[in-house]
C-alpha angles and dihedrals in degrees: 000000000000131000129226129201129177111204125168121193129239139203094276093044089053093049091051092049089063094048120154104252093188087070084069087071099064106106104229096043090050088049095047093035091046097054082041105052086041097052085053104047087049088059095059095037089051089072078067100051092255148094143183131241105190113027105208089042101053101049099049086096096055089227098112093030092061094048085046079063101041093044097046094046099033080239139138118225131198106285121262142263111244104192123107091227123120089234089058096053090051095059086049096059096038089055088057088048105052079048097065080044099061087046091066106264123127107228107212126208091325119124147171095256087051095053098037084062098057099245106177104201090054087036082057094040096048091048094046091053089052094058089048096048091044115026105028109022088070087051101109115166116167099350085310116116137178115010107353085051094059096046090045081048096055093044088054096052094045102034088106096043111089124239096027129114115148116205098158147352096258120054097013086069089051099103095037090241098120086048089058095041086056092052104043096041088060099036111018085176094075103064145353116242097193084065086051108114115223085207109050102066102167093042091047082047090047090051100045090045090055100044087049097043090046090040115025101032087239107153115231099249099166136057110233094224087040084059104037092035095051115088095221108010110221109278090210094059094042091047093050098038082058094037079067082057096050090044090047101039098036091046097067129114115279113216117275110248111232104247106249094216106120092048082059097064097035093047081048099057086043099050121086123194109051114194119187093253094046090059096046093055091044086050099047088045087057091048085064102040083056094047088047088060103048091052089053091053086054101048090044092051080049094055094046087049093050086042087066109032085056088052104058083033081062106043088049085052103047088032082059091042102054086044080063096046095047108126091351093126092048088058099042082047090060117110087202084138092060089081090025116126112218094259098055082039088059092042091052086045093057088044085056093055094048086041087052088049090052086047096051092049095065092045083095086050089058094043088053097043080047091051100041091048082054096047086051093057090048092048093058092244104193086224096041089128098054079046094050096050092041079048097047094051091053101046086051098047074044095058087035096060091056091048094047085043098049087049103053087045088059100046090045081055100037081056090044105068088036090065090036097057088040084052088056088047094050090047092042088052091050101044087055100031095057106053078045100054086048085051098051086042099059091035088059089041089057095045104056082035108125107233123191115202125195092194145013091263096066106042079044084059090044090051081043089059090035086057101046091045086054092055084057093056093088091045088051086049104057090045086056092048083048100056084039087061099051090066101045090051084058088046082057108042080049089053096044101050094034097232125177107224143097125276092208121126117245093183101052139039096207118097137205096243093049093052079053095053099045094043085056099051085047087060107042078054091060106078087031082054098042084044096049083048090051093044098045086044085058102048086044082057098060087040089057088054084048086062116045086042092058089046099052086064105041094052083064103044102046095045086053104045080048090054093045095053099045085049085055089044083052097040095055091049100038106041119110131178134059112347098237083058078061098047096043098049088046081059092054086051086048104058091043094058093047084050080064099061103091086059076061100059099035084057085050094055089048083047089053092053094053096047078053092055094050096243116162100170141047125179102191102074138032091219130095123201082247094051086054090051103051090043090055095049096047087051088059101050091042084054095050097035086054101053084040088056087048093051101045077053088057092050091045099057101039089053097048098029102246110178115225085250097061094044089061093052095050087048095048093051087047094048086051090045095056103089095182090043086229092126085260137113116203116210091266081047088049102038089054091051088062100039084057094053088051104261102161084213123198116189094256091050088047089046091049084044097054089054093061087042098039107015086161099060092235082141083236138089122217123221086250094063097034085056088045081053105053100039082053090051096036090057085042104055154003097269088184094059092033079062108049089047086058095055092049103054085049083047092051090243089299102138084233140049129217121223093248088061101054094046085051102050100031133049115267098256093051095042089058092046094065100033083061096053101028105101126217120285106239103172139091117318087023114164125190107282098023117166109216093217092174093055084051097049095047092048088048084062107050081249093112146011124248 
């Protein structure tokens, strides 16, 4: 089946044809244009049980734009493509549009691609040119048609009503005035004009859009403050919003014309004279008085049909309706949310929102039920009563389901903020409770710490930190006072609101009662810990005297047992003189040295008090008590040791006949010959003395001659046996000639020796020795800086004279 339709376009059509697209893109006229066109599209798609959210979005398929077009002009179009290509949109769209083209209008630079990708200013102008085409161009009042019939229209319903005068469809809306004329010229019952408020424009819109939206089934397409804040409100949505008046209020019944059949009979037998054409015209008149009646049968068997048909339509929808509100109030009355923790607050939350969606979405069932119930009071239904009361109970459960709905929103989110600022409190306590419950942790930890201190100046800096832990007492204070109050303030949100949850803390371990507790054991630690530093100050005190008491000694002692011993070091290399000089002036040293003892003892007793007080240290002093004691000792048996060498001399030299002045020789060339000036020789030591008294020495007569000298292995001779061993060999050989016999083998037989030699055969000190008392060679063969070793041999014997 096709359908034809023959359109011609008039002057309007072709201006709005040519209409500025670039004024869609002003941002006031596409908001208000968008909800508009939207609105009025949803009008239409409701018939077929569906709407659109985003304009440009829900019509890129070409599915709900081809039933816009099949519900608004009763048509069927081509079916459609079903695929989710693009190709397949595009065919769809293209299908709706070929279809406004066949209707007459001139589509103007609007296609398919345009529209699939959602481009808003085409989306708006197609639209636009589909309200045109389908809901005003029909609008004829007074041989005026389109716009200028609407807006005639418009002037011819509202000319008695003060402060109207319509000029346009954009400024003469503005105070909401002509909304409410149309309204209240057509159904004075809904509201009462003389009430109306110049002044108040958005409050006189909001009245007549919901009027019209409760009543007339008009849907609301404009926002009031779009339409009163906006300098110049969008023609085309104020054109289309009054177009839905025309359309509700025109298309009314008109009263049915009682048919004049029965005047007609009886003006015919009255009547006397019939002419032919008397009696045609009677008889064409009763020809449409018949056919008037018969229409009227028709229309009234209509109107009993769609009596009907709205009836059971009403009862299925308020049958479904009051299935849906079953045991919805029960469940908005709960006070589920009391006990509730934030995260099942927030879930309920989230179930209200989906629960208000499904809420809004039967507010078109309750309109309809609400429509339905008045067009069947219009219409004269025979069981409107039992309709009206059905319909009243469902429009106040209705309200009361918003009521009931609005009010558990706001107390979900009443408890919401509640557990959310007792969330942040909660937070707030255990970010600050935990780093000071660590802090009173490791104070208390400190202050019962053990500390061991060696001097004053350790246990002062213990009372300095003491001292300065204790200045941050009031600061910690206030910080405890101050997470205490956090959870008072909980505690206080909980008892005001009377809510029925736990105060306890999800985020922290750490309770109220035990920062109590350990604040109260800190500072119980305090004064114990301030008395342990005065009373260890004070015993560091009377270590310090200790001290300086035992050092004052010892820096005497010590100095005066090292000068005595180096006196009695001195004294065995430098005294000359008879032997029992010697032995009578080391007996003086002696008894000095035995008069000090008492020093000794009195340093022992201070060293006894200080082992008792446990004193390890003492920085006064370098010496130790231990230090003081071998050094005593050794003085001692240096002392002892020395007058026992002196007297095995005198022995010595009383037994082989020594002279004194002997003795001194023998103690002259040992004196040279230590190195270390100790009263010892070592083997080198040794082994140059003898070099230098002319021992021609192998290594097997140097080794026999070290076990007479040093029988022990010590690797050193003593001037005792050093003195044993030269009065054995002086009785035993001729030393001057033993000597020079020496000299000569390290001179190559020459009967002199060169310096050089001598530095190279012998060690440096007894090199220099020699060097320093050789003569010059004068005899035969003599070179520059030739040594006379015979003549120094002889001289080192007592045999010459040098």
């Amino acid at each position: 089946m096709q359908y034809t339709y023959n359109y011609e376009e008039d002057e309007y059509m072709t201006q709005e044809e040519e209409w500025d697209r670039d004024l869609l893109l002003d941002p006031a006229w596409e908001k208000q244009q968008r909800k508009t066109f939207t609105a009025w599209c949803n009008s239409h798609l409701r018939k077929a049980g569906t709407q659109i959210e985003n304009i440009e979005e829900d019509f890129r398929n070409g599915l709900k734009l081809m039933l816009l077009l099949e519900v608004i002009s009763g048509e069927r179009l081509p079916k459609p493509d079903r695929g989710k290509m693009r190709f397949h949109k595009i065919a769809n769209v293209n299908k709706a549009l070929d279809y406004i083209a066949s209707k007459g209008v001139k589509l103007v630079s609007i296609g398919a691609e345009e529209i699939v990708d959602g481009n808003v200013k085409m989306t708006l102008g197609m639209i636009w040119t589909i309200i045109l085409r389908f809901a005003i161009q029909d609008i004829s009042v007074e041989e005026t048609s389109a716009k200028e019939g609407l807006l005639l229209w418009c002037q011819r319903k509202t000319a008695p009503y003060r402060n109207v005068n319509i000029q346009n469809f954009h400024l003469s809306w503005k105070d909401g005035l002509a909304f409410s004329a149309l309204i209240h010229r057509h159904r004075p019952d809904l509201l009462d004009y003389d009430k109306l408020d110049e002044d108040d424009p958005i409050g006189n819109i909001n009245l007549a859009m919901e009027i019209a939206e409760k009543h007339l089934d008009i849907p609301k397409m404009l926002d009031a403050e779009d339409i009163v804040n906006t300098p110049k409100p969008d023609e085309r949505a104020i054109m289309t919003y009054v177009s839905c008046f025309y359309h509700a209020f025109a298309g009314a019944e008109q009263v049915l014309i009682n048919c004049p059949f029965r005047l007609l009979i009886v003006s015919f037998h009255l009547s006397r004279v019939f002419s032919v054409q008397d009696i045609a015209g009677a008889w064409q008149r009763l020809e449409q008085a018949e056919k008037g009646y018969e229409e009227w049968l028709l229309n009234e068997i209509r109107r009993l049909e769609r009596l009907e048909h709205l009836a059971e339509k009403f009862r299925q929808k308020a049958s479904t309706h009051e299935q849906w509100a079953y045991g919805k109030e029960q469940i908005l009355l709960q006070k589920d949310y009391e006990s509730a923790s934030l995260t099942e607050v927030r879930a309920m939350l989230r179930k209200h929102e989906a629960f208000e969606s499904d809420l809004a979405a039967h507010q078109d069932r309750v309109e309809q039920i609400a429509a339905i119930a008045q067009e069947l009071n219009e219409l004269d239904y025979h069981d409107a009563a039992s309709v009206n009361d059905r319909c009243q109970k469902i429009c106040d459960q209705w309200d009361s389901l918003g009521t009931l709905t609005q009010k558990r929103r706001e107390a979900l989110e009443r408890t919401e903020k509640l557990l959310e600022t007792i969330d942040q409190l909660h937070l707030e306590f255990a970010k600050r409770a935990a780093p000071f419950n660590n802090w009173m942790e490791g104070a208390m930890e400190d202050l019962q710490d053990m500390f061991i201190v060696h001097s004053i100046e350790e246990i002062q800096s213990l009372i300095s930190a003491h001292d300065q832990f204790k200045a941050t007492l009031p600061e910690a204070d206030g910080e405890r006072q101050a997470i205490l109050s956090i959870q008072n303030e909980v505690e206080k949100v909980i008892q005001s609101y009377s809510m029925r949850i736990s105060a306890s803390n999800p985020y922290s371990t750490v309770t109220v009662e035990e920062i109590r507790t350990k604040w109260e054991k800190v500072k119980q630690l305090v004064p114990q810990r301030d008395q342990s530093l005065q009373e260890e100050l004070a015993r560091q005190h009377a270590n310090e005297r200790l001290r300086r008491q035992f050092a004052a000694q010892a820096n005497v002692i010590g100095p005066w047992i090292q000068t005595k011993m180096e006196e009695i070091a001195r004294s065995s290399i430098e005294m000359t003189g008879p032997l029992e000089d010697q032995m009578n002036q080391l007996k003086q040293y002696e008894q000095n040295i035995i008069n000090y003892k008492h020093n000794i003892d009195k340093l022992e007793g201070d060293h006894q008090l200080i082992q008792e007080a446990l004193v390890f240290d003492n920085k006064h002093t370098n010496y130790t008590m231990e230090h003081i004691r071998v050094g005593w000792e050794l003085l001692l048996t240096t002392i002892a040791r020395t007058i026992n060498e002196v007297e095995t001399q005198i022995l010595t030299r009383d037994a082989k006949g020594i002279t004194q002045e002997q003795m001194n020789d023998f103690r002259a060339s040992f004196n040279h010959f230590d190195r270390r000036k100790n009263g010892l020789m070592d083997h080198d030591d040794f082994r140059a003395c003898l070099i230098s008294m002319g021992y021609d020495l192998g290594e097997a007569e140097f080794a026999r001659i070290m076990t007479l000298v040093d029988p022990n292995g010590q690797g050193t001779v003593t001037f005792q046996s050093f003195i044993d061993f030269m009065t054995r060999e002086t009785a035993d050989t001729d030393t001057a000639e033993q000597v020079i016999a020496s000299f000569r083998i390290l001179a190559s037989d020459k009967p002199y020796i060169l310096a050089d030699e001598l530095r190279r055969e012998l060690p440096p000190e007894q090199a220099q020795y020699c060097i320093k008392r050789m003569p010059p060679y004068t005899g035969p063969g003599s070179v520059p800086g030739a040594l006379d070793y015979t003549s120094f041999s002889s001289a080192l014997y007592g045999e010459s004279d040098l």
